[in-house]
C-alpha positions in Angstrom: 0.0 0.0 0.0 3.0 2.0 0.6 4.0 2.0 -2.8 0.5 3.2 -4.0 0.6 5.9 -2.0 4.4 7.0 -3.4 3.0 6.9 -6.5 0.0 9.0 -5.9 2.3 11.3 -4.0 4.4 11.6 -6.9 1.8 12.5 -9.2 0.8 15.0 -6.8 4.2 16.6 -6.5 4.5 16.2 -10.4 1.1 18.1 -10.5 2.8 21.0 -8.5 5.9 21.3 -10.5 3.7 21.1 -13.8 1.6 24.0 -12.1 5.3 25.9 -11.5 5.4 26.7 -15.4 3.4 29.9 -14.8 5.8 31.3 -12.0 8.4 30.5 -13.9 11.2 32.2 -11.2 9.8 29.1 -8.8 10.6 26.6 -11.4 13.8 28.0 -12.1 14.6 27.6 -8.6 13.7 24.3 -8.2 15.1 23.3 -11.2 18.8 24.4 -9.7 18.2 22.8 -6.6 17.2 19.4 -8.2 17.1 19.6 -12.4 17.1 15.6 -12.8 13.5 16.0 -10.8 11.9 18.8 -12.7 13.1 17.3 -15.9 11.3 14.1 -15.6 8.1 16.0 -13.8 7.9 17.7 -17.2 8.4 15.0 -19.3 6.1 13.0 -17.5 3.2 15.8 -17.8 4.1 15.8 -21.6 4.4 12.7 -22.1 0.9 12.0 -20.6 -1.0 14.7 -22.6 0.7 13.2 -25.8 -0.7 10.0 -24.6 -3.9 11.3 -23.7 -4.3 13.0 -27.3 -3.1 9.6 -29.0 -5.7 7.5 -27.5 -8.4 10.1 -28.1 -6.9 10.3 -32.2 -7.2 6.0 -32.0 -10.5 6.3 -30.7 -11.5 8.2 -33.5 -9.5 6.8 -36.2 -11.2 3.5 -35.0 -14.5 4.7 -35.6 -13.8 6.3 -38.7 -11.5 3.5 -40.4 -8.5 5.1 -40.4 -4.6 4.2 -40.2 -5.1 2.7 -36.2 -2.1 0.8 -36.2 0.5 3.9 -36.6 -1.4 5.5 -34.1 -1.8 3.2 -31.8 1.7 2.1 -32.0 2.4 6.0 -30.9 -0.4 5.6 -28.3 1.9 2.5 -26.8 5.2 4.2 -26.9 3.9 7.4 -25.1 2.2 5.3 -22.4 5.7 3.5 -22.0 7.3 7.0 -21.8 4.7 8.4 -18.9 5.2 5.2 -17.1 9.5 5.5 -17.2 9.3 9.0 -16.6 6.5 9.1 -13.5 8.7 5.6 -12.3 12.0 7.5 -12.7 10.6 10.6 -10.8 9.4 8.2 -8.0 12.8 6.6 -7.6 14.7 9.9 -7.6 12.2 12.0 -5.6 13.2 12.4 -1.7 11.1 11.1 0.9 10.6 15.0 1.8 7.4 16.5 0.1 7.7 19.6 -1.9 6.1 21.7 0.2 7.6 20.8 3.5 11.1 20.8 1.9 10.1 24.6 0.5 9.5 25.2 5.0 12.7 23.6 5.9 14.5 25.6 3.1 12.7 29.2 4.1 13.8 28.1 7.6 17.9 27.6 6.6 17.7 31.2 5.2 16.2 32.8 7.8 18.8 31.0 10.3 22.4 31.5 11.4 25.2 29.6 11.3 27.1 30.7 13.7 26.3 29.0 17.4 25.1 30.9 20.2 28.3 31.1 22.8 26.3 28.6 24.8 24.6 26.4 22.2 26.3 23.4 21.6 25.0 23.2 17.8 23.8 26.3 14.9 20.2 26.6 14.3 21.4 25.5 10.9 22.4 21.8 12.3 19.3 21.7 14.3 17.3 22.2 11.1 18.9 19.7 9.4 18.2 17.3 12.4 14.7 17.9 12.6 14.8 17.6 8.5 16.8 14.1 9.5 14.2 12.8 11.8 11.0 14.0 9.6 12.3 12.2 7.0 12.8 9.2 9.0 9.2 9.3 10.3 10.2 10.1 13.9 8.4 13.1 13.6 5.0 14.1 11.6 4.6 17.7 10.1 3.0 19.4 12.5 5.9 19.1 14.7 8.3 19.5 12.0 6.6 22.9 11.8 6.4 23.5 15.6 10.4 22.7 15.7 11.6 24.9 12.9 9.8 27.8 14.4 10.8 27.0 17.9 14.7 26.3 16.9 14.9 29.8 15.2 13.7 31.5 18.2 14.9 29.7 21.1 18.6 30.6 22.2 19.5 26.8 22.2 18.3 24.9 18.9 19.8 21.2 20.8 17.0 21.4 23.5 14.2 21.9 20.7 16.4 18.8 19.3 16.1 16.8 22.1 12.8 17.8 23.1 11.5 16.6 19.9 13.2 13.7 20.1 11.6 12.8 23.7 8.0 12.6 22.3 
């Protein structure tokens, strides 16, 4: 069931990145930070609408007694295609969503990364903690959320750390 969901949560996250295209500065930026992802989002979403648009021209050439098989044929190959690309962009996706990872990135450039004289890590390292244990399922978003805030205001980002890592 797992792996249902990762695909559904993939097409999801493709969805977003396809939606990108008009705020074209976003895409650009998450194309630098991961290119091999946006590049198969994309040709996932094309490949898909060329395979929607050969099944409808099959369907039609069907009815009126056309040339199917070239058609068809094409109708195969760009189902093939959507399925590598949408399998590719599940196997190199992280296990971070899109939108959580955007958080945890707004979070890194609002922090510092020098530590407090007292702290024994940077809010920085206690970010990427928090991002280490979300990922790992040890903690759910809410309190991903809770911590990132709670890390950039308190004067020791270890103790929201540890205190996450208590519940």
């Amino acid at each position: 069931m797992d792996d249902l969901e990762d695909i559904v949560e993939a097409v999801v996250d493709i969805e977003d990145i396809v939606e990108e295209v008009a705020e074209p500065a976003e895409l650009i930026e998450d194309f630098v930070t991961s290119p091999v992802l946006i590049a198969l989002a994309l040709g996932a979403a094309i490949a898909a609408v060329v395979t929607a648009l050969l099944v409808f021209a099959t369907i039609l050439f069907l009815v009126f007694a056309g040339p199917v098989l070239v058609v068809g044929f094409l109708a195969v190959v760009f189902l093939v295609l959507t399925l590598l690309a949408v399998a590719g962009f599940v196997y190199v996706r992280t296990d971070i969503p899109a939108d959580v990872q955007r958080k945890i990135d707004s979070a890194l450039e609002r922090s510092g990364d020098r530590s407090q004289s007292d702290a024994e890590m940077t809010e920085q390292e206690a970010i990427e903690a928090l991002k280490t244990r979300y990922a790992t399922g040890e903690l759910d978003e809410d309190e991903l959320k809770r911590g990132l805030e709670d890390v950039l205001t308190s004067d020791r980002p270890e103790r929201v750390v540890d205190r996450a890592r208590s519940k």
